[in-house]
N, C-alpha and C positions, 0 to 999 in steps of 0.2 A: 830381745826381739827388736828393739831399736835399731839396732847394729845390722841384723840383718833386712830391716825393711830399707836402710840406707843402701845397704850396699843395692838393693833389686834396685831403688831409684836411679843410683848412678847408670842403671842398663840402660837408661833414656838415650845420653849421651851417644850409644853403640847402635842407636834402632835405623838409622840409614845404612848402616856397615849390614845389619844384619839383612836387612831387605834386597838390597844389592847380591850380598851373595846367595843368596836364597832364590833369586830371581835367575842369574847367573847357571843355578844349578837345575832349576828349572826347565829353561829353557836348551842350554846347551848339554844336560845331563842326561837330558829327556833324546835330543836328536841322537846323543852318541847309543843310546840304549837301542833305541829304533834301526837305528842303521846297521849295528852288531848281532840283534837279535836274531836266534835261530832255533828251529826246535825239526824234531824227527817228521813231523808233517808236513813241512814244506820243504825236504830237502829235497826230494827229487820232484816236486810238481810242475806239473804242466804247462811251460808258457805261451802263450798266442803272441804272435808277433806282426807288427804291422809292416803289412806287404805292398808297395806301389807294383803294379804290372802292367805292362806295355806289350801286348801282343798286334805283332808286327804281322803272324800268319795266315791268322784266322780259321785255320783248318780244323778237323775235327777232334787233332787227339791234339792238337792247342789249349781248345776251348773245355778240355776234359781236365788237362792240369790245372787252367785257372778254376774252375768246378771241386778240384779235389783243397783247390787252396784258399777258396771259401766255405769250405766245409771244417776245415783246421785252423788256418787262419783267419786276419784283419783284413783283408783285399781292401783297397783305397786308389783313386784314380791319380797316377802320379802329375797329371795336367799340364803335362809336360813330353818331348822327345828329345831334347836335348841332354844328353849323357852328364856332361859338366852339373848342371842346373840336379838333375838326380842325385849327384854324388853330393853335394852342399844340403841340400834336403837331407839326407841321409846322417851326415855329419853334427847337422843342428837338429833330428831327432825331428822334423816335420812328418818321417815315418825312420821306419827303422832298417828297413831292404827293400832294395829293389830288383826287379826282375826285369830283363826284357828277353822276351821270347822271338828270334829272329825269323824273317820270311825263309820258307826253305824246312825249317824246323822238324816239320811230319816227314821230309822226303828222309832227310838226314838218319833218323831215328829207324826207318822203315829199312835202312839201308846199314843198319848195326853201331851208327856212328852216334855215341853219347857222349863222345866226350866233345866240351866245349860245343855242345850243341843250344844251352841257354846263358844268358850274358847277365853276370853279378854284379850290381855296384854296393861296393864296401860290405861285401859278406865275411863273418867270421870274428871278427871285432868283439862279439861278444858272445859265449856258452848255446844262445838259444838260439843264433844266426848261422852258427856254424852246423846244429844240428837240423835246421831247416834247410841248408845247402846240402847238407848229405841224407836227408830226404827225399829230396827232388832228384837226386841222382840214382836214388833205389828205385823212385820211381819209373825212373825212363829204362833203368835198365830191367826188369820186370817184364817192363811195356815190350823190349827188345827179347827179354827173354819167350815169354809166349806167342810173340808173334814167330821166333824160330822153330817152336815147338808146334804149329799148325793153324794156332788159331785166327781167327779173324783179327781186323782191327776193333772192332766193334767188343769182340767178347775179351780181346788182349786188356781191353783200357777198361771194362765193367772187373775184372776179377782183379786188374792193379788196384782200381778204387778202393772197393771193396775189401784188399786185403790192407792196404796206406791205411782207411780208416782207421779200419781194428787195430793197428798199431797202434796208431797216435792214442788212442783212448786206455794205453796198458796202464795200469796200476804198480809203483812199487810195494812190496810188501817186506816192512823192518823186521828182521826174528828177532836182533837187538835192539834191546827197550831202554839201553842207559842213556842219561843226557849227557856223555861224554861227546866232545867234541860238537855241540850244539852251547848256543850260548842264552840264555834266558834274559828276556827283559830286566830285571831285577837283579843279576849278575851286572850286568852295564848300568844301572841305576847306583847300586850300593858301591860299582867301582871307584865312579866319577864321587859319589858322595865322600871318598876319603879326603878331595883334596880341600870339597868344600866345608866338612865338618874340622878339618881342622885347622882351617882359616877362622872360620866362627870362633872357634872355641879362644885358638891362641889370640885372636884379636879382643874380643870381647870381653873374658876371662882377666886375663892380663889387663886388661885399662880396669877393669872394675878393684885388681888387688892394689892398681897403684892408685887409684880413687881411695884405699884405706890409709896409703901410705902419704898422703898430703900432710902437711904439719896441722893446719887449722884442725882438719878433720881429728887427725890422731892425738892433738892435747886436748878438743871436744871431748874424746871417749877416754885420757888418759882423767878427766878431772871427775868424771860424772860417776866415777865409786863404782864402774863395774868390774868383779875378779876379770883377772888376765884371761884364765879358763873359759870364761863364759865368751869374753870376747872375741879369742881365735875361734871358736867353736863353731859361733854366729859368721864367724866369716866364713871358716871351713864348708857349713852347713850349706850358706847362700853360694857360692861358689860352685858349690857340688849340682844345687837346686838349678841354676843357669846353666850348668853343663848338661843335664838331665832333660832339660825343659828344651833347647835346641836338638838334641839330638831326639829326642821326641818327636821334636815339630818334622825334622829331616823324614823322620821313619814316615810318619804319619802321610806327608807330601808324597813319598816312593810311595806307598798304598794307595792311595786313590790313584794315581796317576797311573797304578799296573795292573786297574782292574779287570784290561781288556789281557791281559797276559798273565793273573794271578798264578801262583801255583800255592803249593803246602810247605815252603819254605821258610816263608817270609821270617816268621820266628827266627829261626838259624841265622839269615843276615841281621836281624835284630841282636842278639846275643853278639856277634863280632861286633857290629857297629857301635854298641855301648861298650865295649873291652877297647875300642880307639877313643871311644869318649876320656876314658883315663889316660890316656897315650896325653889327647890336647889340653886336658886339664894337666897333667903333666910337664907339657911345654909349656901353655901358657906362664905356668909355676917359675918355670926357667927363666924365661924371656922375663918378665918382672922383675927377676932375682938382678938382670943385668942392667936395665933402665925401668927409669918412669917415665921417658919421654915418650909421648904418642906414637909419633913419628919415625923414633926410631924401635918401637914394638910393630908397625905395619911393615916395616923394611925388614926387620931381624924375621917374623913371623912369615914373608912371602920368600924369603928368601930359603928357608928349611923346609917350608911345605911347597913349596913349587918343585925346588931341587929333588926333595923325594918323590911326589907326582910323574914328574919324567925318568926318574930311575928304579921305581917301583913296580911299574906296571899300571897305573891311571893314567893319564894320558898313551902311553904306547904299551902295548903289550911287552911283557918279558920275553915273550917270544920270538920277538923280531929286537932284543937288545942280544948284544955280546957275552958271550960267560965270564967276560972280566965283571963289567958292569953288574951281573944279574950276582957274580959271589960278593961281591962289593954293597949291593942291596940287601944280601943279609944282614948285613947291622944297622938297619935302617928301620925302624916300626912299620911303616906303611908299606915297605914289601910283604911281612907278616898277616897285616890286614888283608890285602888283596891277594895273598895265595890262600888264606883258611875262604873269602867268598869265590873263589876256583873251585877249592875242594868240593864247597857245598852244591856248586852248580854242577859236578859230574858225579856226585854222590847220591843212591838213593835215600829216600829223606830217611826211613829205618832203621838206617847205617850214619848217619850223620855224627850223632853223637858216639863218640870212640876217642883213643889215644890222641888219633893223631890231632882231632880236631882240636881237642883241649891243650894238644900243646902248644895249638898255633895261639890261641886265647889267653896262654900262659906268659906266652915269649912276649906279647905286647903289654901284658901287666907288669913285666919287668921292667920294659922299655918306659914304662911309667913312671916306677917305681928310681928310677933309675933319672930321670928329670927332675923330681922331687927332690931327691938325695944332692943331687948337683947342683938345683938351686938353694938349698937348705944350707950348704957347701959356702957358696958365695954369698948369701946375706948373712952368717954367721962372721966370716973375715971382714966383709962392711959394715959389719958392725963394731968388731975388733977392732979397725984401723980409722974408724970413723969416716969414712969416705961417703 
């Protein structure tokens, strides 16, 4: 019990390392989630956009369009006539489009002519400016159509209205209920968490084994009459206990923080996320086996967990990496990690547990098992050759 309350004290030494990236993951783990997130309900919804308008005409089926675009949209006084000065507004997002509606406009319209009959500054730039510009162009030709059709202007511009409305208020409806191709909160949480748990882990881990391996320390426990047994054991145990207790702490941080995006998953990324737990108890293992210098465990540890963060898929998606890169990723743990939390995010949770999942859970047990074996490898011959 000695043995292993020592080794939890040495964590002292790691509790800035550990705040730091914890905060790190926090904070930037937390924006990448937000910004990636997607689900079936907001895929097609509705956006209002902010619209400056400048009506130059003032006639009646002028004043009808502005009417229909404060009934859809943000209408806002561009406070301005200068086209330059509109388009810089525009640009720096003081609104989002603008509209000027030229003197002439009703004659134009009344006389079949829609095209280039209202003037855009910087439309199309984005999804919901581009479908506001072809909006306003159903509009007027509508407007053009009824009025060829007999009507007045009066009833042309009430049944245009009237019919724009009802549009803009359509509903999509999904027959397909999977989360494929949508990405959950907690998908982007447990992605980004692969690069920071095992930074944690190999950093922390690693300084606490070579905190055993100190001389003072290690004739300390060589005299005091404990079996050998007892005392790998105590190391083993505390080890395991700090790799347990972090990724705890991780999971527990992604849970509050997804409460507003919860689903029935979370277990399932819990289960991968302690399967890379052994992955960084694993390295860390490694990284030990080759130094006890601090310094050079923060360089060797950033240097493996960075590399595979950007070739794994945590920082960039595998989907925009090369198929050299992404088969080359196969032998790496943390593309393992982040394709089995894919799976779970386009899988119904019912179906979650199967072959395939387990074998993504398997392949990183190796990859574990496999850093163990390698460091075991190398403190065995340093001990052979006395180095």
């Amino acid at each position: 019990m000695s043995v292993f309350n020592a080794i939890i004290k040495s964590l002292k030494a790691n509790i800035t390392t550990i705040v730091v990236y914890l905060t790190i993951f926090t904070v930037f783990g937390n924006m990448q989630a937000r910004a990636t997130a997607s689900t079936q309900e907001d895929a097609f919804e509705e956006v209002t956009v902010k619209v400056a308008v400048t009506d130059k005409d003032n006639s009646a089926l002028s004043k009808a369009l502005v009417n229909y675009l404060e009934e859809t949209q943000e209408v806002v006084d561009p406070k301005t006539d200068d086209p330059q000065v509109m388009n810089d507004n525009v640009r720096f997002l003081i609104y989002e489009y603008a509209l000027i509606i030229p003197e002439g406009f009703e004659e134009d319209i009344k006389a079949g002519k829609t095209e280039n009959a209202l003037s855009y500054i910087a439309p199309g730039t984005t999804l919901s400016q581009y479908l506001l510009t072809e909006k306003l162009n159903d509009y007027l030709e509508d407007i053009v159509i009824y009025l060829n059709s007999g009507y007045s202007e009066d009833e042309a511009i009430a049944l245009t209205h009237d019919q724009m409305v009802k549009l803009n208020d359509t509903q999509a409806t999904l027959i397909d209920k999977s989360a494929k191709n949508h990405r959950s909160f907690y998908t982007g949480m447990f992605t980004f968490n692969g690069y920071t748990l095992l930074m944690l882990l190999c950093i922390c881990c690693a300084c606490t084994l070579t905190f055993m391996k100190d001389r003072d320390v290690s004739n300390r426990i060589s005299v005091s009459g404990m079996h050998f047994f007892t005392r790998n054991a105590a190391t083993i145990s505390a080890v395991f206990f700090i790799g347990a207790a972090i990724t705890g702490v991780v999971i527990i941080v992604i849970a509050l923080m997804s409460r507003q995006y919860a689903n029935d998953k979370l277990f399932y990324y819990a289960l991968d996320t302690f399967s890379l737990m052994f992955v960084g108890l694993g390295m860390s293992y490694f990284i030990c086996s080759l130094t006890s210098n601090e310094n050079l465990i923060n360089m060797v540890a950033n240097m493996l967990v960075l590399s595979m963060s950007f070739l794994c898929g945590v920082f960039v998606d595998t989907q925009y990496l090369s198929a050299s890169i992404v088969k080359a990723a196969h032998f790496m743990p943390l593309y393992w990690y982040t394709t089995a939390i894919k799976f779970i995010n386009d899988t119904p949770t019912n179906s979650i547990i199967c072959k395939k999942f387990g074998t993504y859970l398997f392949i990183e047990i190796l990859f574990a098992l496999a850093f163990f074996t390698a460091g075991m490898i190398i403190s065995r011959k340093k001990e052979q050759y006395a180095i």
